[in-house]
VMD Tcl script that builds the backbone (N, CA, C; Angstrom):
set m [mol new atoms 240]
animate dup $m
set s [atomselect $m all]
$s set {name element resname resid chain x y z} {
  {N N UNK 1 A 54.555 195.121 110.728}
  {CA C UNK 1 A 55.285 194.624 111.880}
  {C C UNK 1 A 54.300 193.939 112.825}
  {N N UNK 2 A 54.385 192.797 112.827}
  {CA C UNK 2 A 53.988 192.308 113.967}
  {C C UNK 2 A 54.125 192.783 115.894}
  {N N UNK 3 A 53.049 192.726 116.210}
  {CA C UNK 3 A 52.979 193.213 117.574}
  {C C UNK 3 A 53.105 191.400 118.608}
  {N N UNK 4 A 54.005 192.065 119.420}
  {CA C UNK 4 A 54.174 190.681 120.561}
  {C C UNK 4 A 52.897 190.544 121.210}
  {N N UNK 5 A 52.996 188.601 121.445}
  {CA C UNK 5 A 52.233 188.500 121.909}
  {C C UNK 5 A 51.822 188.904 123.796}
  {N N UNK 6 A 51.099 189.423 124.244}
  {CA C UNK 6 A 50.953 189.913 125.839}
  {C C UNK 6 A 51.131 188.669 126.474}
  {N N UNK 7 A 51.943 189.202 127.118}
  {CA C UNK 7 A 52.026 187.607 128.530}
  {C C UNK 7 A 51.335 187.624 129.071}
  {N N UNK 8 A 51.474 186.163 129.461}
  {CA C UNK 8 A 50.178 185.630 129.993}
  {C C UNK 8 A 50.154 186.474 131.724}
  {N N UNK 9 A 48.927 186.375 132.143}
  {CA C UNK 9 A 48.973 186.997 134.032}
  {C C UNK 9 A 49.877 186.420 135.014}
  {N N UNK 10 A 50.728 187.190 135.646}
  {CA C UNK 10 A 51.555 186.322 137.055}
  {C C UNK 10 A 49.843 185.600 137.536}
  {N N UNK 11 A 50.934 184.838 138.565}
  {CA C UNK 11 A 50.511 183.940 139.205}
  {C C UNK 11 A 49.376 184.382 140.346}
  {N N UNK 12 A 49.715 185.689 140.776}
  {CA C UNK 12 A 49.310 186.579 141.933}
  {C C UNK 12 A 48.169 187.320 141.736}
  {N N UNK 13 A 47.931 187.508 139.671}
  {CA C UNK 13 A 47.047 188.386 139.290}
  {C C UNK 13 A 46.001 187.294 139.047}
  {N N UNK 14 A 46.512 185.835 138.569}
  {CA C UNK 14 A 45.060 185.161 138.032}
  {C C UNK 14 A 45.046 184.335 139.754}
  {N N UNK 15 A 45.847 184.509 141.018}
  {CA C UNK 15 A 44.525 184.001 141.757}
  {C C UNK 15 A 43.428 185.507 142.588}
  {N N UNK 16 A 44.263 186.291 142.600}
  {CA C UNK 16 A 43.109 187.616 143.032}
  {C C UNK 16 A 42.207 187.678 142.071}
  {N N UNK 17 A 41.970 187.235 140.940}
  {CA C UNK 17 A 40.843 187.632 140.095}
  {C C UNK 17 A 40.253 186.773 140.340}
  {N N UNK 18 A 40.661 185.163 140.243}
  {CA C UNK 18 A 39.737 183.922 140.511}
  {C C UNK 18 A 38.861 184.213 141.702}
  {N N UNK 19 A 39.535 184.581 142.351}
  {CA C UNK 19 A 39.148 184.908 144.064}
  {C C UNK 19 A 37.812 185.722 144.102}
  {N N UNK 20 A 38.364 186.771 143.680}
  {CA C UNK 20 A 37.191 187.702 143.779}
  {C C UNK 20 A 35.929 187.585 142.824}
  {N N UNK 21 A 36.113 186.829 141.705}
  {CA C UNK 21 A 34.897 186.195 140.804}
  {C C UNK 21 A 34.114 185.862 140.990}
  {N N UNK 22 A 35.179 184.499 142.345}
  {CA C UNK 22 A 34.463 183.138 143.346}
  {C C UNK 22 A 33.091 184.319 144.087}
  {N N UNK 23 A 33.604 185.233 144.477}
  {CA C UNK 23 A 33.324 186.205 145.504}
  {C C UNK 23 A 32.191 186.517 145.304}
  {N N UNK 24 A 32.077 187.074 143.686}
  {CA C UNK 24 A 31.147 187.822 142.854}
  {C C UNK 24 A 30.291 187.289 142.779}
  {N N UNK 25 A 30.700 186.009 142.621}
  {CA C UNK 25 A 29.368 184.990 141.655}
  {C C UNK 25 A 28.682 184.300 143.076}
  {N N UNK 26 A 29.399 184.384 143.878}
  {CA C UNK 26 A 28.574 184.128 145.409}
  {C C UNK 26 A 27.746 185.455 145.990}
  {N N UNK 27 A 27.979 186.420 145.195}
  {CA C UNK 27 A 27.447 187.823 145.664}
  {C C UNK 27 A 27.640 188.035 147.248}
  {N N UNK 28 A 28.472 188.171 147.749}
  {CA C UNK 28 A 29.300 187.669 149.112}
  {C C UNK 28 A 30.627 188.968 148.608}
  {N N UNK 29 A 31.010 189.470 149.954}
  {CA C UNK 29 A 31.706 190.623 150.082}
  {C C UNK 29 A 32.816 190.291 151.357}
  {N N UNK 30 A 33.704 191.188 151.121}
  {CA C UNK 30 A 34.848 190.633 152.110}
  {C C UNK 30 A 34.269 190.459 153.573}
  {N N UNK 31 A 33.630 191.659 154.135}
  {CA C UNK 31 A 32.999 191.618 154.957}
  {C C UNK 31 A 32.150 190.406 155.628}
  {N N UNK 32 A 31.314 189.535 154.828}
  {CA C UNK 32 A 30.698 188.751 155.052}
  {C C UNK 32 A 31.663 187.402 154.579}
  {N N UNK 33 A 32.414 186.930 154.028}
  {CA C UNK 33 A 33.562 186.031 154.119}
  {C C UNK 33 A 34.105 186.454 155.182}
  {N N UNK 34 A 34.719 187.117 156.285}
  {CA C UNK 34 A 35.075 187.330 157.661}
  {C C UNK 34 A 34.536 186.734 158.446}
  {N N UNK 35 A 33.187 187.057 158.287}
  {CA C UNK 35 A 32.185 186.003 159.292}
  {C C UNK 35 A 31.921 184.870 158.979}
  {N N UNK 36 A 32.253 184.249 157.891}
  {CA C UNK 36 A 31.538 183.323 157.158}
  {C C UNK 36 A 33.022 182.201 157.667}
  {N N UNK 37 A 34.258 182.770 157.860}
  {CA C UNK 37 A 35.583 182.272 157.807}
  {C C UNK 37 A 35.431 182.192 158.800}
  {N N UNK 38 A 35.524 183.048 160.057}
  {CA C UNK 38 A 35.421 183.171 161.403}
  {C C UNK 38 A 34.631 181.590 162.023}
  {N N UNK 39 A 33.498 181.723 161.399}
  {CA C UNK 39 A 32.884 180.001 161.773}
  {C C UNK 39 A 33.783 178.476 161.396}
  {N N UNK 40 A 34.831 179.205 160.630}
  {CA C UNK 40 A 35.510 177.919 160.309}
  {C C UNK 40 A 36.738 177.644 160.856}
  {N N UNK 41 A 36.930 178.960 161.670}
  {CA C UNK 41 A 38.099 179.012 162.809}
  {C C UNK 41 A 39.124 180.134 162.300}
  {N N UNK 42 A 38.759 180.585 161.318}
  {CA C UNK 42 A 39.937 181.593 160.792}
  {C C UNK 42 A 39.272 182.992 161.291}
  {N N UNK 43 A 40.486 183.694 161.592}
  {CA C UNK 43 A 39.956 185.201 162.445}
  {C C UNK 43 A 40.510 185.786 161.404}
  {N N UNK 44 A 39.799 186.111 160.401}
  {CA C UNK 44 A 40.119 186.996 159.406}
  {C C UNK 44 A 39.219 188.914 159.234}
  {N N UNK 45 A 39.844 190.164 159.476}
  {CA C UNK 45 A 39.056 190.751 159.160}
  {C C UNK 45 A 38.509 191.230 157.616}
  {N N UNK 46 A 37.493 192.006 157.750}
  {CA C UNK 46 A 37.176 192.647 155.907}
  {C C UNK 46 A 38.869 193.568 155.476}
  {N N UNK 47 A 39.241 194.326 156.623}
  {CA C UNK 47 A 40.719 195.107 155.869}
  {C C UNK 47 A 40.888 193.873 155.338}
  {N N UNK 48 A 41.491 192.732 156.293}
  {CA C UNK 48 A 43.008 191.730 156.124}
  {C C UNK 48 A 42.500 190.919 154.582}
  {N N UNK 49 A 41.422 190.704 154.633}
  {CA C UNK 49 A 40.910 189.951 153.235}
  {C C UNK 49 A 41.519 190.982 152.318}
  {N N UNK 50 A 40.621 192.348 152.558}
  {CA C UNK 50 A 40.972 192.959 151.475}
  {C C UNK 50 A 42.317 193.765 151.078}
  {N N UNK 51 A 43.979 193.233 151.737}
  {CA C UNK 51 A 44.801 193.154 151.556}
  {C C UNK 51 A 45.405 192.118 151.184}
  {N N UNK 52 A 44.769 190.473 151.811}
  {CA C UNK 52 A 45.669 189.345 151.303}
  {C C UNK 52 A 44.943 189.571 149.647}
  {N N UNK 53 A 43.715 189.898 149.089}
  {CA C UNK 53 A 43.072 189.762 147.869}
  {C C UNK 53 A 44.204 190.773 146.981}
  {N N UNK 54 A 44.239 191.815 147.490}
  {CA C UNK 54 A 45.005 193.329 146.785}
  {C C UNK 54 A 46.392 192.255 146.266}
  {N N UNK 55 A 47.594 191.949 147.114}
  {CA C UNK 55 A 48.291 191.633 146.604}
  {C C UNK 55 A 48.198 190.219 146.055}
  {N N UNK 56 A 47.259 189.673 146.241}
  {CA C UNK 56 A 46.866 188.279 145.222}
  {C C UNK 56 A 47.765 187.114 145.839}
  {N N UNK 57 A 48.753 187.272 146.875}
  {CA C UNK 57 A 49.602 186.423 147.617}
  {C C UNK 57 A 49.173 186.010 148.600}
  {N N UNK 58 A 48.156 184.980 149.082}
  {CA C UNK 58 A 47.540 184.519 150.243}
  {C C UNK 58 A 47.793 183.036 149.776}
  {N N UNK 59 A 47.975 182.123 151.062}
  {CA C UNK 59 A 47.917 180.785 151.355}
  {C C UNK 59 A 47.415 180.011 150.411}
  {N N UNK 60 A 47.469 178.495 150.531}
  {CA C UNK 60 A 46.375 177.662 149.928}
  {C C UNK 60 A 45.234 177.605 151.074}
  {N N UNK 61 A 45.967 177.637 152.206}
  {CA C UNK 61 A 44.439 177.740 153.521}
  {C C UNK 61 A 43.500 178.550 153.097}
  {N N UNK 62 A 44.153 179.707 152.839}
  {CA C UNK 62 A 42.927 181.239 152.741}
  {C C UNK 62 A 42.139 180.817 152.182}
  {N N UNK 63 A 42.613 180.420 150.525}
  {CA C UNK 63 A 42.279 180.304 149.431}
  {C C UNK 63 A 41.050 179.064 149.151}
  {N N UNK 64 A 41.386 177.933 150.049}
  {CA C UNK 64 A 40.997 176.984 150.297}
  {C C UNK 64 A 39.016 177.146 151.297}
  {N N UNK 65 A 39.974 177.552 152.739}
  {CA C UNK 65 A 38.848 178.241 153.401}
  {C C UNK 65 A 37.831 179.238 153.097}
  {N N UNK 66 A 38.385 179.751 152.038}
  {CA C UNK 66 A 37.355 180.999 151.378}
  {C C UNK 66 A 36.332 180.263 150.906}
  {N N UNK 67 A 36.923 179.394 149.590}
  {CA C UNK 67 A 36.251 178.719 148.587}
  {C C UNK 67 A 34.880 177.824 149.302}
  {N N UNK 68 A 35.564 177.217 150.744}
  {CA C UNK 68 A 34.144 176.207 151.175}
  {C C UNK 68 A 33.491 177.529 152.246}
  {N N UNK 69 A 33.877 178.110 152.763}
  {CA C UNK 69 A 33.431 179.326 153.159}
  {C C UNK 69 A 32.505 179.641 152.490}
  {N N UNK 70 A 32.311 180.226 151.101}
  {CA C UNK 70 A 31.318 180.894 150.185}
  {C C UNK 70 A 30.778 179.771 149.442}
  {N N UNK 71 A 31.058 178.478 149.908}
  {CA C UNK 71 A 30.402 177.478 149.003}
  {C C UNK 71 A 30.507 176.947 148.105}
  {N N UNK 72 A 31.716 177.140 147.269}
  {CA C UNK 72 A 31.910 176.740 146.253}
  {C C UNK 72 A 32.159 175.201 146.108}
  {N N UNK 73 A 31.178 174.689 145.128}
  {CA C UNK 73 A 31.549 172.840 145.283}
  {C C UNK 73 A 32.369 172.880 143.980}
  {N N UNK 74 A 32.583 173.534 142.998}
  {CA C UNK 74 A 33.685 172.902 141.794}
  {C C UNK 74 A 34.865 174.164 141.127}
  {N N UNK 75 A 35.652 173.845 141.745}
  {CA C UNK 75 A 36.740 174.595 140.882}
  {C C UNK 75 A 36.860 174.184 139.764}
  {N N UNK 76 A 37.434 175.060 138.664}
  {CA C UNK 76 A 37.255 174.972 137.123}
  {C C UNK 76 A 38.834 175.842 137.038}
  {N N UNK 77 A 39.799 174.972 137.419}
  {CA C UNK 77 A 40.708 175.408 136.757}
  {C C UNK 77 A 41.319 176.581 135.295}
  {N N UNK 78 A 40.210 175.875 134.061}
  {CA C UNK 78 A 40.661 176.990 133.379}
  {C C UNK 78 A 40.096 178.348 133.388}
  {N N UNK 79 A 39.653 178.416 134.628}
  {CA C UNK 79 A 39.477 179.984 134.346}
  {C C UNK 79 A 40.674 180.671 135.484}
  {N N UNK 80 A 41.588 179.890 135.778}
  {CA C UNK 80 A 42.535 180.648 136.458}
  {C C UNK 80 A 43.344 181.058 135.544}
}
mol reanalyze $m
mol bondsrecalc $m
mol representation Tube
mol addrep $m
């Protein structure tokens, strides 16, 4: 018997993982994205990150602001 194939991740799970990867691979912690955001005009705390991240449902702003926040110059789509 064949076993089904696993579906693919909601939408919510592959951007909290992208997110926090971005995060990883910047070695950068919610904490320090707060401050790092804060300079870019967003009053974000380490909880509130680490609730918009938990449920994986945050903005394109957040998402956006994070990314030049921690520096990131190239998104690579397929790893979402």
């Amino acid at each position: 018997m064949a076993t089904k194939p696993k579906p693919a991740p909601s939408w919510e799970d592959r951007a909290r993982r992208f997110l926090k990867a971005e995060l990883a691979r910047a070695e950068i912690g919610y904490r320090e994205l707060a401050e790092r955001l804060a300079k870019h005009g967003m009053r974000e705390t380490e909880a509130s990150i680490a609730n918009k991240i938990s449920r994986g449902t945050f903005p394109a702003t957040f998402l956006l602001a994070s990314l030049k926040a921690i520096e990131a110059d190239v998104v690579r789509l397929e790893s979402v």
